[in-house]
CHARMM internal coordinates of N, CA and C (Angstrom, degrees):
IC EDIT
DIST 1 N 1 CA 1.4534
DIST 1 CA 1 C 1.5240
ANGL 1 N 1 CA 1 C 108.31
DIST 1 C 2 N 1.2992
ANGL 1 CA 1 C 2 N 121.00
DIHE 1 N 1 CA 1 C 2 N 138.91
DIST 2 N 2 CA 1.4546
ANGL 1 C 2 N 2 CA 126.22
DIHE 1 CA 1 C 2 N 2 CA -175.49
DIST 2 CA 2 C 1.5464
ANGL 2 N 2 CA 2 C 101.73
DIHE 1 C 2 N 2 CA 2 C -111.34
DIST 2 C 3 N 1.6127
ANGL 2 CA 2 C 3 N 109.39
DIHE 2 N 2 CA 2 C 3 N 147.17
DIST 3 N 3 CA 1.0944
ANGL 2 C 3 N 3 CA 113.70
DIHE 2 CA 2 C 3 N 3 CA 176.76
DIST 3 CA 3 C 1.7060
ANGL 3 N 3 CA 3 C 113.93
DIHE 2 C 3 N 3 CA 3 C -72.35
DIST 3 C 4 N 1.4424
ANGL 3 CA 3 C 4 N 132.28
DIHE 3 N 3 CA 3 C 4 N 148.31
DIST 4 N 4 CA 1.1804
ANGL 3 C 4 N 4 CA 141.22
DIHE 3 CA 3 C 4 N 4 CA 173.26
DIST 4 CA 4 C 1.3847
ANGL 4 N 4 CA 4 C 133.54
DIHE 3 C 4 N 4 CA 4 C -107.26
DIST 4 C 5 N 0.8793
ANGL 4 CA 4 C 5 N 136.37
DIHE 4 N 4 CA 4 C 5 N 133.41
DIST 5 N 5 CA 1.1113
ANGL 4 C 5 N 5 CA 122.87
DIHE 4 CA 4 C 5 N 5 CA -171.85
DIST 5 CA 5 C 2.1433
ANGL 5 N 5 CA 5 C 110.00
DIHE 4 C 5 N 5 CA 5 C -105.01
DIST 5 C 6 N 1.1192
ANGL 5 CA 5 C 6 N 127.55
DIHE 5 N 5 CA 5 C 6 N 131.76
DIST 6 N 6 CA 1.2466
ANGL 5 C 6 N 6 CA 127.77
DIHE 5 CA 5 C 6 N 6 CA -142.88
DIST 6 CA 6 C 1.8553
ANGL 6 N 6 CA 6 C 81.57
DIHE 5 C 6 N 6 CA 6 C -98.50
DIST 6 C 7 N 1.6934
ANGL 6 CA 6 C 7 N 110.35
DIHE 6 N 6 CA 6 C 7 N 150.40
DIST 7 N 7 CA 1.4083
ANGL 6 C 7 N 7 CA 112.33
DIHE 6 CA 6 C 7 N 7 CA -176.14
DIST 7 CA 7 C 1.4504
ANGL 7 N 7 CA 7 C 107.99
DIHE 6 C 7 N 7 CA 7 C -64.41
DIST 7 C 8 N 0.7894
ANGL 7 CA 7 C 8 N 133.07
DIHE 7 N 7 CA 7 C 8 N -40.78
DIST 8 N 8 CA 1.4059
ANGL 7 C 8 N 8 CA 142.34
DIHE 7 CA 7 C 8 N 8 CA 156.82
DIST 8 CA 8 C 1.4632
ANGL 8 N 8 CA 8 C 111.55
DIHE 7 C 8 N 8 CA 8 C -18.77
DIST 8 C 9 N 0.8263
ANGL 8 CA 8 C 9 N 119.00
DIHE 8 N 8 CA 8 C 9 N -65.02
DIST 9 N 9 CA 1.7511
ANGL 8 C 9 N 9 CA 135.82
DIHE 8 CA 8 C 9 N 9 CA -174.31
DIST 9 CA 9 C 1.1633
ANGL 9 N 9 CA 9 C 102.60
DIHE 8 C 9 N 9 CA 9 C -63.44
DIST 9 C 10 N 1.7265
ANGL 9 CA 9 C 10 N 129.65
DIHE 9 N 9 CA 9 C 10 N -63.36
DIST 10 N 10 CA 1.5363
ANGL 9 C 10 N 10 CA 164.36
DIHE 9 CA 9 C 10 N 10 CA -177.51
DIST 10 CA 10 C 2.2296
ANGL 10 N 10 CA 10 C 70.90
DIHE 9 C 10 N 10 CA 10 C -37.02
DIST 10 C 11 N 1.4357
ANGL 10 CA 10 C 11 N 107.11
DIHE 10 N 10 CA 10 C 11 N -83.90
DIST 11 N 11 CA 1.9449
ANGL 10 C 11 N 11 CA 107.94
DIHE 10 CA 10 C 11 N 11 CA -171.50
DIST 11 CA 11 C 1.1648
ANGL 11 N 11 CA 11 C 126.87
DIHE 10 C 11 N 11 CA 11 C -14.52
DIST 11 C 12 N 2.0057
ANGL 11 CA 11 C 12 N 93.52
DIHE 11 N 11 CA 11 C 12 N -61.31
DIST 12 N 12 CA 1.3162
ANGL 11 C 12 N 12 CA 112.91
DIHE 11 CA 11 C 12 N 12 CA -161.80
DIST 12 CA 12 C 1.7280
ANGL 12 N 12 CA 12 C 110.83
DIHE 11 C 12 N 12 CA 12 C -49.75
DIST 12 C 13 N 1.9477
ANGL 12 CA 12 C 13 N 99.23
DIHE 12 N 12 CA 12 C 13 N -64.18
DIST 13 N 13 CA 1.3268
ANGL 12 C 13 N 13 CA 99.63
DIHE 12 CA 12 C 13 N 13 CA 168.02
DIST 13 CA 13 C 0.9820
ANGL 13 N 13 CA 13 C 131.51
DIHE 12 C 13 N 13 CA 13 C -23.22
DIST 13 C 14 N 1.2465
ANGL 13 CA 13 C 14 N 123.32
DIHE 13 N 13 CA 13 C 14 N -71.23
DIST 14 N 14 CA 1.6350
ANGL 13 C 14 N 14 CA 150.05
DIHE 13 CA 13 C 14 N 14 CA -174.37
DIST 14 CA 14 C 1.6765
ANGL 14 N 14 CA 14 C 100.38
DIHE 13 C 14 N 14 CA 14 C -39.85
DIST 14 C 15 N 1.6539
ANGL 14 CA 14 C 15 N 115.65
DIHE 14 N 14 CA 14 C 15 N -55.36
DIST 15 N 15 CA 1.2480
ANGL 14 C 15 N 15 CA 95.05
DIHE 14 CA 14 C 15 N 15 CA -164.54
DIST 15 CA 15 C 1.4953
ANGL 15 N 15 CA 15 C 111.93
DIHE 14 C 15 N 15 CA 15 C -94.21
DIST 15 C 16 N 1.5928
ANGL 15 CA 15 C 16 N 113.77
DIHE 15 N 15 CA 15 C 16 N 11.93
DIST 16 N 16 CA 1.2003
ANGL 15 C 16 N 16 CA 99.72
DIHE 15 CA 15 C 16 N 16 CA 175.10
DIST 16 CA 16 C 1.6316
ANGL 16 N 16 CA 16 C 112.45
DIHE 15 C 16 N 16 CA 16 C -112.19
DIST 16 C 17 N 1.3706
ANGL 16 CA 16 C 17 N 91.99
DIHE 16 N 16 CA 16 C 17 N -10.28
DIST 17 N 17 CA 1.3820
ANGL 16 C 17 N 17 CA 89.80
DIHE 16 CA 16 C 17 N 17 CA 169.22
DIST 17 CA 17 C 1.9092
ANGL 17 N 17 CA 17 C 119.87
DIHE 16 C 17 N 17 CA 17 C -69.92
DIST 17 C 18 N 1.1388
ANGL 17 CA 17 C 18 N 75.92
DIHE 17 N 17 CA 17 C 18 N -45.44
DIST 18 N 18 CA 2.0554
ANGL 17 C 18 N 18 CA 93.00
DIHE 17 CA 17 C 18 N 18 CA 163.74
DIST 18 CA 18 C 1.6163
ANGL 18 N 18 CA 18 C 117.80
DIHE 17 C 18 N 18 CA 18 C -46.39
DIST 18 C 19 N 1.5925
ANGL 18 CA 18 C 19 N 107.52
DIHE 18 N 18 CA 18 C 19 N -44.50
DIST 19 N 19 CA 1.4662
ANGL 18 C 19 N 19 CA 102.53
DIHE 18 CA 18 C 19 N 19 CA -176.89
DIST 19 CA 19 C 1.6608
ANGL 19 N 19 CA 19 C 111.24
DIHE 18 C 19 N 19 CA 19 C -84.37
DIST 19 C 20 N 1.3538
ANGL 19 CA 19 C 20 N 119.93
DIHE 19 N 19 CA 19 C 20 N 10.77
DIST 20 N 20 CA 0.8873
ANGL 19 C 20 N 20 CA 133.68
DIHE 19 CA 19 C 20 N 20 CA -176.55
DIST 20 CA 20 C 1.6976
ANGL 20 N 20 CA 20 C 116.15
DIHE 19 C 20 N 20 CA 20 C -91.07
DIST 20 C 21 N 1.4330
ANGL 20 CA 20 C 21 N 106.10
DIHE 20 N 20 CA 20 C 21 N -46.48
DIST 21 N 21 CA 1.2209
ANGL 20 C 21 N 21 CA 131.93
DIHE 20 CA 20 C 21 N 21 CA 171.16
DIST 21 CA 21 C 1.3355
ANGL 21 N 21 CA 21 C 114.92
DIHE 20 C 21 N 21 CA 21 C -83.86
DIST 21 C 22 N 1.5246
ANGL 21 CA 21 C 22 N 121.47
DIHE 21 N 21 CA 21 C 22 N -42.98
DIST 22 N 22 CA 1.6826
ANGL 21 C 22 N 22 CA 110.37
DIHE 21 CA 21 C 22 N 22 CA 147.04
DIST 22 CA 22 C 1.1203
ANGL 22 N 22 CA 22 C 135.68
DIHE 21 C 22 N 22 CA 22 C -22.36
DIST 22 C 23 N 1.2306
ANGL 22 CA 22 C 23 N 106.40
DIHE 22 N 22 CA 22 C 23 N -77.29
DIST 23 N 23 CA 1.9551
ANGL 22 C 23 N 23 CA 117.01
DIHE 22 CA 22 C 23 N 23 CA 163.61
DIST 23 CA 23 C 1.6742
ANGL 23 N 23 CA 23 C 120.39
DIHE 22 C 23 N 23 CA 23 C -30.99
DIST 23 C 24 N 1.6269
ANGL 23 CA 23 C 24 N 117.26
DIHE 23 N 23 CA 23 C 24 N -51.72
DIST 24 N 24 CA 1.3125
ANGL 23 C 24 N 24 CA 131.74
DIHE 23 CA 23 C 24 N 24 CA 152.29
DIST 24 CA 24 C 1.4439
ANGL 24 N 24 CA 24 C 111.72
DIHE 23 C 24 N 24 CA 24 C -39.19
DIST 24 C 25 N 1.0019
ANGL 24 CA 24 C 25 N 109.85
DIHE 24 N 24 CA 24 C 25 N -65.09
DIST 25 N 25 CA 1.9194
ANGL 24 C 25 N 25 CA 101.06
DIHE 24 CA 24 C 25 N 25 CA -152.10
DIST 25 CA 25 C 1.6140
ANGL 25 N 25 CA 25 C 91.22
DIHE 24 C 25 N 25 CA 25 C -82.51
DIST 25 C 26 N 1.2235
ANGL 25 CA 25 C 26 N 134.30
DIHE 25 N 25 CA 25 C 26 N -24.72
DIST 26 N 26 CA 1.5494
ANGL 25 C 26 N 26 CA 137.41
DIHE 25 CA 25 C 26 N 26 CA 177.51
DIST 26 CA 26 C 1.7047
ANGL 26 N 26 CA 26 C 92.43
DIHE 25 C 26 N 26 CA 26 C -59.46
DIST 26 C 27 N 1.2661
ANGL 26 CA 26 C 27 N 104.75
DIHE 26 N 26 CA 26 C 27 N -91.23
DIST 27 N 27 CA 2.0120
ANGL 26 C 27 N 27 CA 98.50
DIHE 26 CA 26 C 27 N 27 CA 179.51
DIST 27 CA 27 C 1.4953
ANGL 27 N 27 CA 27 C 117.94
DIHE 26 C 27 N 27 CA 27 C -36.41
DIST 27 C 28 N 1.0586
ANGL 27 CA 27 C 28 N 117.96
DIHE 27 N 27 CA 27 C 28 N -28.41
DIST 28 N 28 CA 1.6645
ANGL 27 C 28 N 28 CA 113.51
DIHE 27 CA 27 C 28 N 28 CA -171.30
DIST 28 CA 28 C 1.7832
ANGL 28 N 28 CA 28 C 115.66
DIHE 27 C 28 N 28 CA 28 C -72.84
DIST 28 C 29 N 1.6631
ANGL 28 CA 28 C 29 N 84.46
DIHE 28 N 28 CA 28 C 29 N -50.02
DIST 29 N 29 CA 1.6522
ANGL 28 C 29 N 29 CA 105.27
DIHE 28 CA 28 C 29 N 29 CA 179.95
DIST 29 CA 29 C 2.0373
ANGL 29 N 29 CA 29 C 108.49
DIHE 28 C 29 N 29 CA 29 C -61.91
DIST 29 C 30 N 1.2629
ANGL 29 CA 29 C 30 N 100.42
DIHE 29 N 29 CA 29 C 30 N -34.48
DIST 30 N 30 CA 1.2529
ANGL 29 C 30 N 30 CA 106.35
DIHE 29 CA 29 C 30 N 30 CA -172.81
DIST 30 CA 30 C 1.6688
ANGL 30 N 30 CA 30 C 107.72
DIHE 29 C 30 N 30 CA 30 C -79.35
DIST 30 C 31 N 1.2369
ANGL 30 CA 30 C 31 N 95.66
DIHE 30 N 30 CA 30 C 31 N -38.82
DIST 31 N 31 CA 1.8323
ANGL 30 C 31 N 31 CA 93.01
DIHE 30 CA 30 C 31 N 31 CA 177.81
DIST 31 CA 31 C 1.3221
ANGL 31 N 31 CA 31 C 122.35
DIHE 30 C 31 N 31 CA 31 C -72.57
DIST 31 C 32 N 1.4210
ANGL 31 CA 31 C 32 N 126.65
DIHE 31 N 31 CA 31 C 32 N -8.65
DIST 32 N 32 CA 1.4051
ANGL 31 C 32 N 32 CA 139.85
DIHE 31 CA 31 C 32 N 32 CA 167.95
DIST 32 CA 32 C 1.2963
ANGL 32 N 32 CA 32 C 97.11
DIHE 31 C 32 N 32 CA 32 C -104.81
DIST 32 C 33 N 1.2124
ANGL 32 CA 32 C 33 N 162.86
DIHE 32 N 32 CA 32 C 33 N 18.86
DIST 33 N 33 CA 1.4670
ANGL 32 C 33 N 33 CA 143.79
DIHE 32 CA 32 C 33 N 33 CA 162.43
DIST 33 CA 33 C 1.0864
ANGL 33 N 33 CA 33 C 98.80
DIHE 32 C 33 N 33 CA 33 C -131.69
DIST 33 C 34 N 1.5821
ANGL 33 CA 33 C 34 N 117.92
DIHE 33 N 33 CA 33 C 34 N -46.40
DIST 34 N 34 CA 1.7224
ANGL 33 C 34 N 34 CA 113.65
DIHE 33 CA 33 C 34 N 34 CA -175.34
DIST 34 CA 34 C 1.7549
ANGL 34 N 34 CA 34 C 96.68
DIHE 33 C 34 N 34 CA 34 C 70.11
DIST 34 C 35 N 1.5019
ANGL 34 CA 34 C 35 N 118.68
DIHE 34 N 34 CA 34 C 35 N 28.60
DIST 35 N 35 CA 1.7099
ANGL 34 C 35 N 35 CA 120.43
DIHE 34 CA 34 C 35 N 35 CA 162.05
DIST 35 CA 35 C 1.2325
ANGL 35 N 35 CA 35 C 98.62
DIHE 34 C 35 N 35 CA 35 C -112.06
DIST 35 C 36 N 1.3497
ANGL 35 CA 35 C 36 N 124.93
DIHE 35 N 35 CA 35 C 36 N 125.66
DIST 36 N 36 CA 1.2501
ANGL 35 C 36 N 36 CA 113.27
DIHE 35 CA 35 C 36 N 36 CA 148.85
DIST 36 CA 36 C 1.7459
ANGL 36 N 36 CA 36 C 125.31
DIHE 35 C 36 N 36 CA 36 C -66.09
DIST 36 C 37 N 1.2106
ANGL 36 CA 36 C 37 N 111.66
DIHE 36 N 36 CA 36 C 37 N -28.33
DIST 37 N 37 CA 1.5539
ANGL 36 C 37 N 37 CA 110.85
DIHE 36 CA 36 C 37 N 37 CA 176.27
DIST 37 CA 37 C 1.2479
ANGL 37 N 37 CA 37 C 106.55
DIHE 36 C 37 N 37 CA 37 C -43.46
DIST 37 C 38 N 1.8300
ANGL 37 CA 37 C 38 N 103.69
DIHE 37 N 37 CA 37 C 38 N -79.68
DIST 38 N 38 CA 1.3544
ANGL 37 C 38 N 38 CA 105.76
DIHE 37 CA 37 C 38 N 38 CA 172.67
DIST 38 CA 38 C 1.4490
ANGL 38 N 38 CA 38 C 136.02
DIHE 37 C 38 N 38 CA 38 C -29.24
DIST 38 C 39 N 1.0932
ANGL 38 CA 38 C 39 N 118.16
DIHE 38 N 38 CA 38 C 39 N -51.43
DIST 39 N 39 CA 1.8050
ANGL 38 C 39 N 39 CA 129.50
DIHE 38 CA 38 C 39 N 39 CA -179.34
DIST 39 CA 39 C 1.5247
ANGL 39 N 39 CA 39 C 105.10
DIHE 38 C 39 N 39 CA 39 C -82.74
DIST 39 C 40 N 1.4633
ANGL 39 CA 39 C 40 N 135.18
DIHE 39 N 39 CA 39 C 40 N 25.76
DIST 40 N 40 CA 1.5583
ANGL 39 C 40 N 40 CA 146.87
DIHE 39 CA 39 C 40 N 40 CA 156.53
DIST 40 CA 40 C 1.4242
ANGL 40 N 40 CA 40 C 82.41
DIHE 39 C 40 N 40 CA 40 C -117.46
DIST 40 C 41 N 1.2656
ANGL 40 CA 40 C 41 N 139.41
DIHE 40 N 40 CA 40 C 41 N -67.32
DIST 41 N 41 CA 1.3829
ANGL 40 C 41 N 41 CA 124.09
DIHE 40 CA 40 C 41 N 41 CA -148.52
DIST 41 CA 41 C 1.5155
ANGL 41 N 41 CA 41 C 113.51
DIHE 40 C 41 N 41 CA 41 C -64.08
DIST 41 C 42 N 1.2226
ANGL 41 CA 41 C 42 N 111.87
DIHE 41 N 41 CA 41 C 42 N -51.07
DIST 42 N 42 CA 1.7079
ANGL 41 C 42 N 42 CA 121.59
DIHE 41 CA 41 C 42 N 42 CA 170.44
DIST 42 CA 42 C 1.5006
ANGL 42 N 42 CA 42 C 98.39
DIHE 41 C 42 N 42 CA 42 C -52.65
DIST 42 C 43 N 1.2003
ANGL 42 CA 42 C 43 N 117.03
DIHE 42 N 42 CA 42 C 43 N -61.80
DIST 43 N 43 CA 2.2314
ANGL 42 C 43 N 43 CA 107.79
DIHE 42 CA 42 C 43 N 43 CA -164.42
DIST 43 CA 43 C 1.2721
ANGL 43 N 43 CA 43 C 101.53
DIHE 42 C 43 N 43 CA 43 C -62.06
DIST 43 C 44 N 1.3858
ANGL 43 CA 43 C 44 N 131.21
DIHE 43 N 43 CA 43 C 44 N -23.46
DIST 44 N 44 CA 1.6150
ANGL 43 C 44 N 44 CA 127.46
DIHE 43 CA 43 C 44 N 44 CA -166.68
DIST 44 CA 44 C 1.6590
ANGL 44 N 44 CA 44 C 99.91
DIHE 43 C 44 N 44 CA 44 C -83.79
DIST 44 C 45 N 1.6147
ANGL 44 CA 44 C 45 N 111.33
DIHE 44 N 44 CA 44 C 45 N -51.57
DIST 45 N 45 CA 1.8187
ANGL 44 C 45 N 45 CA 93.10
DIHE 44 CA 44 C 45 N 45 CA -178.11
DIST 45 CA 45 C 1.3610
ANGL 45 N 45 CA 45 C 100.32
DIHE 44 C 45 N 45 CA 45 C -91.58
DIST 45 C 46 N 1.2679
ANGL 45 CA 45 C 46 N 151.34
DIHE 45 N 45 CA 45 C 46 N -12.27
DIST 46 N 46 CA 1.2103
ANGL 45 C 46 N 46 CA 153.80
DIHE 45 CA 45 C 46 N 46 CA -179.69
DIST 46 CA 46 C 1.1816
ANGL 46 N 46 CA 46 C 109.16
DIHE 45 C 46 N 46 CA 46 C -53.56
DIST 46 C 47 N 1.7528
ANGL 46 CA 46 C 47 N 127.35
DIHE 46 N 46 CA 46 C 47 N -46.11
DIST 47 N 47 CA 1.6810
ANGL 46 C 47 N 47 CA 148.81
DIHE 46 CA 46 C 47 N 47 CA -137.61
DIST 47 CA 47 C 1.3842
ANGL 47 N 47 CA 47 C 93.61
DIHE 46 C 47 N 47 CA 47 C -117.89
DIST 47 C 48 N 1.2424
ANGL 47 CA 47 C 48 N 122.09
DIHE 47 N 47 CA 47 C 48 N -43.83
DIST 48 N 48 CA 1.5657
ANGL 47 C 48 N 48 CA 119.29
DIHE 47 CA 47 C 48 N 48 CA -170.00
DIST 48 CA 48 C 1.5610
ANGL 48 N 48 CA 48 C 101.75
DIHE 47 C 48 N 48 CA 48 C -86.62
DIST 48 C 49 N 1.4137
ANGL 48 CA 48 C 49 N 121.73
DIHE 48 N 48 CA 48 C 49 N -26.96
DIST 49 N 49 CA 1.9630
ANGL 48 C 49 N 49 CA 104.60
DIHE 48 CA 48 C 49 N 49 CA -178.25
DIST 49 CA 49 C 1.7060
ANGL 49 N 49 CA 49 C 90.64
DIHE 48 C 49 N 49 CA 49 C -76.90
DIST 49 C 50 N 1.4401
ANGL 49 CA 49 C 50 N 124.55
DIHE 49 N 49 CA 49 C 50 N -53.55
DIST 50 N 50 CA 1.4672
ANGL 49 C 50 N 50 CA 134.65
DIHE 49 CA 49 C 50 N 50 CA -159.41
DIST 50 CA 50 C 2.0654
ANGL 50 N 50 CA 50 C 89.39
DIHE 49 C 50 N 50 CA 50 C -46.65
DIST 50 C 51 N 1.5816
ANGL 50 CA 50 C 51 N 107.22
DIHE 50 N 50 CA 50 C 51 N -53.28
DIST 51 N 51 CA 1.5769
ANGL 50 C 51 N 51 CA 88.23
DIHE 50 CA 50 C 51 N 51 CA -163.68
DIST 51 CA 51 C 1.2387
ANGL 51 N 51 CA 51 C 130.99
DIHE 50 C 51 N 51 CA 51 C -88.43
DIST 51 C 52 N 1.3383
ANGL 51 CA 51 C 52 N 104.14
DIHE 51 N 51 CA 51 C 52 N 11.24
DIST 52 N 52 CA 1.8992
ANGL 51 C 52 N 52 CA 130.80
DIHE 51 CA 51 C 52 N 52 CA 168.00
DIST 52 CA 52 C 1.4115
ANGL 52 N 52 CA 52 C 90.26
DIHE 51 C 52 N 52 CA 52 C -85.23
DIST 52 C 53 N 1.6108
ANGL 52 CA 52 C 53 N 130.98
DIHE 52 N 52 CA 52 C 53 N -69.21
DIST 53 N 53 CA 1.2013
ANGL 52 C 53 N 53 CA 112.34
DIHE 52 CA 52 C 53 N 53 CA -161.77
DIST 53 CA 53 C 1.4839
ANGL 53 N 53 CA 53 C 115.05
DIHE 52 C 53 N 53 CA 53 C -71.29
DIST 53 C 54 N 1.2604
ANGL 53 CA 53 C 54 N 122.04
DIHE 53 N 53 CA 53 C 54 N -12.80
DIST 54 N 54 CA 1.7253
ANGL 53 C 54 N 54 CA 123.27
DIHE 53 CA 53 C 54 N 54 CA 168.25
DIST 54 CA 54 C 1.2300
ANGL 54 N 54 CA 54 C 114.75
DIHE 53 C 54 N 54 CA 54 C -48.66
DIST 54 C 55 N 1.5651
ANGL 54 CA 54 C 55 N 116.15
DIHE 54 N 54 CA 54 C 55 N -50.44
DIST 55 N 55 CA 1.1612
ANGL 54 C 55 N 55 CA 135.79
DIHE 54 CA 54 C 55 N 55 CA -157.56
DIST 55 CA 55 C 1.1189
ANGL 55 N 55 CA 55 C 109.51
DIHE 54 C 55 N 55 CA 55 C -61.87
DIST 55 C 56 N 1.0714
ANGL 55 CA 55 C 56 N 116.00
DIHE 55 N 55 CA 55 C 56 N -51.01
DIST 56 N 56 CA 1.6721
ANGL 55 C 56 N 56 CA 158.53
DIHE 55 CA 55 C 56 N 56 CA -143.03
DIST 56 CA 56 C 2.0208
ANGL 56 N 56 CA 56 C 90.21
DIHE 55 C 56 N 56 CA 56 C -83.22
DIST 56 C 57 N 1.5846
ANGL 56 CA 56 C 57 N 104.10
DIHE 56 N 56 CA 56 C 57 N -56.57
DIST 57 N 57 CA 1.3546
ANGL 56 C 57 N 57 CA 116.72
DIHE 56 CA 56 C 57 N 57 CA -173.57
DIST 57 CA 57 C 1.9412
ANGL 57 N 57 CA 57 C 99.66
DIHE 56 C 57 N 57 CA 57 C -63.84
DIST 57 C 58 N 1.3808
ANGL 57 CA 57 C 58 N 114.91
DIHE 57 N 57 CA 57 C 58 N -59.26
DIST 58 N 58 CA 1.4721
ANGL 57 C 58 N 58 CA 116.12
DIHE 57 CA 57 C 58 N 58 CA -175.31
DIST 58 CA 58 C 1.1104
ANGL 58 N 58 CA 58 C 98.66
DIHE 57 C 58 N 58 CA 58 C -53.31
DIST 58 C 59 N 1.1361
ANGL 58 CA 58 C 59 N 139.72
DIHE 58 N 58 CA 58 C 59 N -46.91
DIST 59 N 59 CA 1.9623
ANGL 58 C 59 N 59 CA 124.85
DIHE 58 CA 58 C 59 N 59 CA -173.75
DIST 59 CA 59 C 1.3159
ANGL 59 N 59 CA 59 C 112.59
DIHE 58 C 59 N 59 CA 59 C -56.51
DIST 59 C 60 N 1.4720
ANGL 59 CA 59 C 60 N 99.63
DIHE 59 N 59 CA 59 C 60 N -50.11
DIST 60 N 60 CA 1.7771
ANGL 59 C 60 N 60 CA 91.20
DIHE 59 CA 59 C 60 N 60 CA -179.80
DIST 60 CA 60 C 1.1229
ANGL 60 N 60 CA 60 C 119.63
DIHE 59 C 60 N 60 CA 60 C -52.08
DIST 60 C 61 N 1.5074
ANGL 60 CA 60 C 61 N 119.76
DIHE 60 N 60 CA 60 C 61 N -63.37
DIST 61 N 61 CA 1.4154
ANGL 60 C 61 N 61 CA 132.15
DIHE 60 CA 60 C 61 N 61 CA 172.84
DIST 61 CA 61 C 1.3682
ANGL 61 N 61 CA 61 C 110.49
DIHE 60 C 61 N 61 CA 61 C -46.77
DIST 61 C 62 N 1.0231
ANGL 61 CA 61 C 62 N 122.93
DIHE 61 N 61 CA 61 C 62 N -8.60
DIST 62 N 62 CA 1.7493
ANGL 61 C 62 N 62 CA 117.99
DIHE 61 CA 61 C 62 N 62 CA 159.20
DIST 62 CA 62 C 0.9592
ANGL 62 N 62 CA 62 C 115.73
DIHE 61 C 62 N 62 CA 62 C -75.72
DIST 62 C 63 N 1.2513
ANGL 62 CA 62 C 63 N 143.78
DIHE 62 N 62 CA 62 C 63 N -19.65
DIST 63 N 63 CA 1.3904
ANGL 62 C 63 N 63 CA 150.92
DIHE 62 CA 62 C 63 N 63 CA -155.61
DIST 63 CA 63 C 1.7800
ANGL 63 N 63 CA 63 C 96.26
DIHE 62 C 63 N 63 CA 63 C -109.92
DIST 63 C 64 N 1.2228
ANGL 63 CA 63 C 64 N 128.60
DIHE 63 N 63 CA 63 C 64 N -26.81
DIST 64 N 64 CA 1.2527
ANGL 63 C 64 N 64 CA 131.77
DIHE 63 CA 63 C 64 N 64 CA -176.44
DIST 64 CA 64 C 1.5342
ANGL 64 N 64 CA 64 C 111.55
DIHE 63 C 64 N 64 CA 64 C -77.44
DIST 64 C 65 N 1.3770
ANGL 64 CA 64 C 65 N 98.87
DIHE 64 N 64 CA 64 C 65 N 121.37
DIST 65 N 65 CA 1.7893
ANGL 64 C 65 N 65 CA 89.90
DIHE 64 CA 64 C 65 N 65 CA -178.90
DIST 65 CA 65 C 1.9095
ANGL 65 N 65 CA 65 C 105.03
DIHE 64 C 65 N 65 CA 65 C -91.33
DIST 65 C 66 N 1.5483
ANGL 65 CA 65 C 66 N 108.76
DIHE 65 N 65 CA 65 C 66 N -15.24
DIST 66 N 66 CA 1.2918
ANGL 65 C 66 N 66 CA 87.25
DIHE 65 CA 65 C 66 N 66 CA -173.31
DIST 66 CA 66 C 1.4430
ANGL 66 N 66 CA 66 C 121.97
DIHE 65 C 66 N 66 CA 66 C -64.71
DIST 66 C 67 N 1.8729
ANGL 66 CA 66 C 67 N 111.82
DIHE 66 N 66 CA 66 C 67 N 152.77
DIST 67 N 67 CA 1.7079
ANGL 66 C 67 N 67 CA 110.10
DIHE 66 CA 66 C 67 N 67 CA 177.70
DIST 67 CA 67 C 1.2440
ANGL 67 N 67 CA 67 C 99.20
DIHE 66 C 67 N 67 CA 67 C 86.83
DIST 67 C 68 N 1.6569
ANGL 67 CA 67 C 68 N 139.25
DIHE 67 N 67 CA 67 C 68 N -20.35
DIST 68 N 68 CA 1.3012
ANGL 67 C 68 N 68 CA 119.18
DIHE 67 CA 67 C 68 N 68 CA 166.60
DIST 68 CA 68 C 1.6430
ANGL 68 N 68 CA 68 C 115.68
DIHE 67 C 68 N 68 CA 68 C -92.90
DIST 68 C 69 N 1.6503
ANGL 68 CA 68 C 69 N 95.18
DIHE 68 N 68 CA 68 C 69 N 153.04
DIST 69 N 69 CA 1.4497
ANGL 68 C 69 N 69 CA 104.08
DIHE 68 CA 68 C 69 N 69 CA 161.85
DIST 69 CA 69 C 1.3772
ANGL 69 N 69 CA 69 C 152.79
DIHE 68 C 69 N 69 CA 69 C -116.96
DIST 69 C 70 N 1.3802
ANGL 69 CA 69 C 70 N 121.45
DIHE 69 N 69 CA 69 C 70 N 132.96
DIST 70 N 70 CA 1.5914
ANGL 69 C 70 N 70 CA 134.56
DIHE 69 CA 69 C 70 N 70 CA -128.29
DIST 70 CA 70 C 1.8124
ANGL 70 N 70 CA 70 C 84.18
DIHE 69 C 70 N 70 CA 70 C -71.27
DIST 70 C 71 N 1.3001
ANGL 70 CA 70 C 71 N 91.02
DIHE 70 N 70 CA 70 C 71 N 132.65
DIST 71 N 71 CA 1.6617
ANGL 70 C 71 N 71 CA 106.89
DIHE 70 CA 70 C 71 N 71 CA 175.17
DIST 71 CA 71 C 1.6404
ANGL 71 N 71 CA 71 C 129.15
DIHE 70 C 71 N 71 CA 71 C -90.97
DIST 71 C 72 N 1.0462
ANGL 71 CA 71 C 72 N 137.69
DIHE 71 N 71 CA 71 C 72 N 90.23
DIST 72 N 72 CA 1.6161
ANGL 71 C 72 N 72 CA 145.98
DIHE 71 CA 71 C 72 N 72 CA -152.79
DIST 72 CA 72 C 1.3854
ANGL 72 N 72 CA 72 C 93.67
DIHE 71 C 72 N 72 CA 72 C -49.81
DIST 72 C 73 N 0.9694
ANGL 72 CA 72 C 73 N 139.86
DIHE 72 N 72 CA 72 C 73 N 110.37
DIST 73 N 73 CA 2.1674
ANGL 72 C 73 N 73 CA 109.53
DIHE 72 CA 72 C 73 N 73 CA 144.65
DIST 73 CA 73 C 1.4959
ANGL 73 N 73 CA 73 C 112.99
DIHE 72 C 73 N 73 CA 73 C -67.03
DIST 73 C 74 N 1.2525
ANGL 73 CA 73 C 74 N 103.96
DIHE 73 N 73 CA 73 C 74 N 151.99
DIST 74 N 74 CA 1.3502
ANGL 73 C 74 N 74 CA 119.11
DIHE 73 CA 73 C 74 N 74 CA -162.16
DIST 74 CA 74 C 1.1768
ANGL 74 N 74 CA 74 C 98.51
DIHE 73 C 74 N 74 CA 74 C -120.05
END
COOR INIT
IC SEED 1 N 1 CA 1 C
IC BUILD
């Protein structure tokens, strides 16, 4: 039996890993343009395709058993 990870969980990651990288690309974009428009406009479509396609990536890779290891019940 392989461990799973429940879609729920697969989200959580996703969106916190995202708000993590939000914060990043917001200071980064802003410290090279010095716009705030710009550095909302890039983190807003930048953050929302990246955490659909994350999502999208953790499901599959849920489905992959290779690299995992088979869990005994005891």
């Amino acid at each position: 039996m392989y461990a799973r990870e429940s879609s729920h969980r697969s989200l959580v990651k996703a969106l916190t890993f995202r708000a993590l990288i939000l914060t990043a690309d917001s200071v980064i974009v802003y410290w090279i343009t010095k716009k705030l428009d710009v550095a909302l406009g890039v983190m807003i479509f930048s953050n929302l395709s990246s955490t659909i396609l994350y999502l999208f990536h953790e499901r599959i890779w849920n489905k992959v058993s290779w690299g995992r290891v088979k869990v005994t019940q005891q």
